[in-house]
C-alpha positions in Angstrom: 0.0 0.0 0.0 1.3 3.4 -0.9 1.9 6.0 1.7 0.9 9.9 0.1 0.6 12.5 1.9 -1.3 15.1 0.1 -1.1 19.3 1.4 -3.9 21.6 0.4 -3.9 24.9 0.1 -6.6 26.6 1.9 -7.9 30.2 -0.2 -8.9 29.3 -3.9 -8.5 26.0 -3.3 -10.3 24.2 -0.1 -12.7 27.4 -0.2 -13.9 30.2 -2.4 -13.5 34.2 -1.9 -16.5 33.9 0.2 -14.5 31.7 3.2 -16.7 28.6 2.0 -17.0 25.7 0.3 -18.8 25.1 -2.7 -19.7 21.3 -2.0 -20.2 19.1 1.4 -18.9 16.0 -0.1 -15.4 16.5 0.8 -14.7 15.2 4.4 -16.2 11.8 3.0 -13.7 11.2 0.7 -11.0 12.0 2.4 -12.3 9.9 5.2 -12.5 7.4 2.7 -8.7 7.4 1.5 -7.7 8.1 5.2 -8.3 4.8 5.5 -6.2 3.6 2.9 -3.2 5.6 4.4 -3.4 8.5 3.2 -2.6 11.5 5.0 -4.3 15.2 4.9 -2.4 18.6 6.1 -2.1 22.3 4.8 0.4 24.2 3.1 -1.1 27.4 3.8 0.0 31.2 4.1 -2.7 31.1 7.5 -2.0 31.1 10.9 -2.7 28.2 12.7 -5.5 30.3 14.6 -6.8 30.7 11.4 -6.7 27.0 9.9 -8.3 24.8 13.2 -11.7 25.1 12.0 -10.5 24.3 8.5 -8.9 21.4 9.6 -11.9 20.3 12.1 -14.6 20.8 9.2 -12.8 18.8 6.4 -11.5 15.9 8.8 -7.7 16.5 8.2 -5.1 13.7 9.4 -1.8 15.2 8.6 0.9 18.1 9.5 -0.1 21.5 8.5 2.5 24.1 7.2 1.8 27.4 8.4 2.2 31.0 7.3 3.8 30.5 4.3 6.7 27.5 5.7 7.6 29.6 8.7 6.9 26.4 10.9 4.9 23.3 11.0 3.0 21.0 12.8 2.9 17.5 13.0 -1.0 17.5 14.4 -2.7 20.4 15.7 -1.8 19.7 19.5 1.9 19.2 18.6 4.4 22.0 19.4 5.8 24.1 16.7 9.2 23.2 14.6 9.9 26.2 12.8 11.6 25.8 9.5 13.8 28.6 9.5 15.9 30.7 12.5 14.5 33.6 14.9 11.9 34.7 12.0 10.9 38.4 12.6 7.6 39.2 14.7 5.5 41.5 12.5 2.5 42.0 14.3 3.3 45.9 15.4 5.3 46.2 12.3 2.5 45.4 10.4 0.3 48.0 11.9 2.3 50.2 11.7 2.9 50.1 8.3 -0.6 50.1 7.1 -0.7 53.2 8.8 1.8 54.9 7.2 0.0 53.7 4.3 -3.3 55.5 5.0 -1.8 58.8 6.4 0.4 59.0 3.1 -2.8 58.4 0.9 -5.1 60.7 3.1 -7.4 57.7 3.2 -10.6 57.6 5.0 -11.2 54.3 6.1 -11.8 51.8 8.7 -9.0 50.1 9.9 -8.5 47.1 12.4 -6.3 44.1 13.2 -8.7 41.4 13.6 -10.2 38.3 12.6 -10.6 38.2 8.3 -12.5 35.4 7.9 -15.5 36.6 10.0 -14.8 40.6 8.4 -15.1 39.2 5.2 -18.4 36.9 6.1 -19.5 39.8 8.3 -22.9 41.4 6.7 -21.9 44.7 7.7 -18.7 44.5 5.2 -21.3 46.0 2.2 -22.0 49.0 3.9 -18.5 49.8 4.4 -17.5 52.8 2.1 -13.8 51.5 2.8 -12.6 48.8 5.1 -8.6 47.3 5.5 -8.3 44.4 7.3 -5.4 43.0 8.9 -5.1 39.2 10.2 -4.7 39.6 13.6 -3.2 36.1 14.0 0.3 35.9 12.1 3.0 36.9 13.9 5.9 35.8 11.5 3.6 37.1 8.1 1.2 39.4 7.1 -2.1 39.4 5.2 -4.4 42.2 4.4 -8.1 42.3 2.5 -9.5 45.8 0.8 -12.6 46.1 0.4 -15.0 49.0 -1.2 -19.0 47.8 0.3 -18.3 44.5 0.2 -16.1 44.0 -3.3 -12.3 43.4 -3.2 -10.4 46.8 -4.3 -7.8 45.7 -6.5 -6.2 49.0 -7.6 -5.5 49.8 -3.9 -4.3 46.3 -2.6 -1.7 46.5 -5.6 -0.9 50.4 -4.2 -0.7 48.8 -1.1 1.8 46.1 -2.2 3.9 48.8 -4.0 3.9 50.5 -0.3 4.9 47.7 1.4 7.6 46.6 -0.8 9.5 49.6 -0.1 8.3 50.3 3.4 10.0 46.8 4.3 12.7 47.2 2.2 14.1 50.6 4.2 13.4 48.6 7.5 15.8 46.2 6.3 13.6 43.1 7.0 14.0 41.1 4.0 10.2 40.8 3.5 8.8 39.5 0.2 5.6 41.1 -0.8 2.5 40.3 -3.2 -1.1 41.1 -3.9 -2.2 37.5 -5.0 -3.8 37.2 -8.6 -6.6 34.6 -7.4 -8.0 36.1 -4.2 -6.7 39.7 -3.9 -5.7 40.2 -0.5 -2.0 41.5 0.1 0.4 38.9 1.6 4.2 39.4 2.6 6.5 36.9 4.4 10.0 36.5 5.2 11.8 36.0 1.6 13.4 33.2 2.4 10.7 30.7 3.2 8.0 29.7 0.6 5.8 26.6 0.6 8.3 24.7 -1.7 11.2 25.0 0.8 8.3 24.0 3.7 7.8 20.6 1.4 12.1 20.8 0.9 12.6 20.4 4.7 9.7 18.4 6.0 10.5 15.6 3.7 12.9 14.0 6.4 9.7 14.0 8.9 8.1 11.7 6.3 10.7 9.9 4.6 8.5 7.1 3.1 5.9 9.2 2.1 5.0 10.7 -1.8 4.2 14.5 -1.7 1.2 15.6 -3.7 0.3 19.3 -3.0 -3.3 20.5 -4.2 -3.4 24.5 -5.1 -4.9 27.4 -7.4 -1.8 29.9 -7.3 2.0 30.3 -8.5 2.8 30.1 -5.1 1.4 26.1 -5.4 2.6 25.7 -8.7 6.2 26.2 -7.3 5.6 23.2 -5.0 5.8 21.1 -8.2 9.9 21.6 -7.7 9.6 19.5 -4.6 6.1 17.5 -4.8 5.7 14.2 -6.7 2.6 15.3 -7.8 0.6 18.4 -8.4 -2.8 19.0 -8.8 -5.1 22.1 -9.5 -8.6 23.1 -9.8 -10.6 24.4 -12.8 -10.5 28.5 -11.0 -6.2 28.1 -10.7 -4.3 30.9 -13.3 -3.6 29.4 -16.7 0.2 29.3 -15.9 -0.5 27.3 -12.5 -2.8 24.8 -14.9 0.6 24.2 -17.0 2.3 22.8 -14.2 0.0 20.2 -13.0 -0.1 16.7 -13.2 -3.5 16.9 -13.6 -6.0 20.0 -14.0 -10.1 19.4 -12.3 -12.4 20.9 -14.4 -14.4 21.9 -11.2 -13.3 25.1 -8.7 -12.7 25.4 -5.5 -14.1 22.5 -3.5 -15.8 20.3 -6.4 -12.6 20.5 -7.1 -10.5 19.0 -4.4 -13.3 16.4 -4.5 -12.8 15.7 -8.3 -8.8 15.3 -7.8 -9.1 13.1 -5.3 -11.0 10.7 -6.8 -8.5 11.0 -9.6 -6.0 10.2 -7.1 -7.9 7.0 -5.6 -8.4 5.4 -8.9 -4.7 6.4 -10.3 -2.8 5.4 -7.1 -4.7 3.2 -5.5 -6.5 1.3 -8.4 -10.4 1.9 -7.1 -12.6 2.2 -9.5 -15.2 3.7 -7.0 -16.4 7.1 -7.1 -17.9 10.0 -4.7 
């Protein structure tokens, strides 16, 4: 029997914009292959505050990599093993700098470091002329959602980004920064982590295992360096389907439900079907 071990990325992949899934048939099947030894985790730019429910709701078996490789997990009681040495805490940094972004841009807004997921589920978020949230969770990343009553602004997060870049840069913290393509929130992390280094090192924690990595972005479709296979669902960029192993003509979470059945009759020679 084959041992995988398959990582999921969490936004545009496990979930749409909205912070939900567009089908309820996924915990089944991954129960379902669970029990043929397969194991579940995340490779995910989120906090681990941010993934527990995420993990609870889908029925997830496996180590999760957190804020973009920073550290990992082994299960979600396990202590931390951090990937790289004495990362940078950015959570007043990354105040800070967003409001030096505002004051600079005379922008009138409402600003708060708190809890995304329920902002951007919040009903309230469409009467909001303009709104910049900050996960409240990270401490060794950053990740920040614009929104104009209710819809993503996309001309500002990539201002934003622009800001960043060279805010971080004259602090001398060797931050990378990005306004992701799928889901248009600004990210930044130390620049010398990613999720393909994250698969890199933990490979010696699961020697005997095959790494398949499950994503929408160009952040996923770098895993493909280190994974020994890699999947994507019918929403991913164009350049991210190119990469794959094999490409789901459903999004989001029909997705993921589509690719693993793939992955049960192609691995594990079942012929079944959810």
């Amino acid at each position: 029997m084959k041992k995988v071990l398959t990582f999921l990325d969490i936004d545009g992949t496990l979930i749409q914009p909205n912070q939900r899934p567009n089908t309820k048939k996924l915990p089944s099947i991954i129960q379902k292959l669970a029990k043929l030894g397969v194991l579940f985790g995340l490779n995910s730019n989120r906090s681990l505050e941010d993934i527990v429910p995420i993990y609870s709701q889908f029925g997830l078996n496996g180590p999760v990599i957190l804020e973009n490789g920073v550290y990992f997990l082994k299960s979600l009681n396990a202590r931390k093993i951090f990937l790289i040495k004495r990362p940078p805490l950015l959570n007043k940094m990354s105040v800070e700098a967003i409001k030096a972004f505002i004051k600079e841009n005379r922008l009138s807004c409402q600003f708060s470091s708190t809890n995304t997921v329920k902002a951007i589920r919040s009903k309230k978020l469409k009467k909001i002329p303009l709104g910049i949230f900050l996960n409240k969770f990270r401490k060794y990343t950053g990740s920040v959602h614009i929104f104009r009553y209710g819809k993503r602004d996309i001309r500002l997060a990539n201002e934003l980004c622009i800001f960043l870049k060279k805010y971080f840069l004259k602090k001398q913290l060797g931050l990378s920064v990005e306004s992701t393509k799928s889901f248009g929130n600004v990210i930044f992390w130390p620049r010398y982590v990613n999720k393909t280094k994250a698969l890199n090192k933990i490979r010696k924690f699961y020697p005997e295992y095959l790494l398949f990595m499950i994503g929408d972005d160009l952040i996923d479709s770098e895993t493909r360096q280190e994974a020994e296979g890699f999947f994507t669902v019918a929403n991913a960029l164009s350049e991210v389907k190119e990469e794959a192993d094999y490409v789901s003509n459903k999004a989001y979470t029909k997705g993921v439900v589509d690719i693993l059945n793939y992955i049960e009759q192609r691995f594990f020679n079942t012929k079944s079907k959810l």
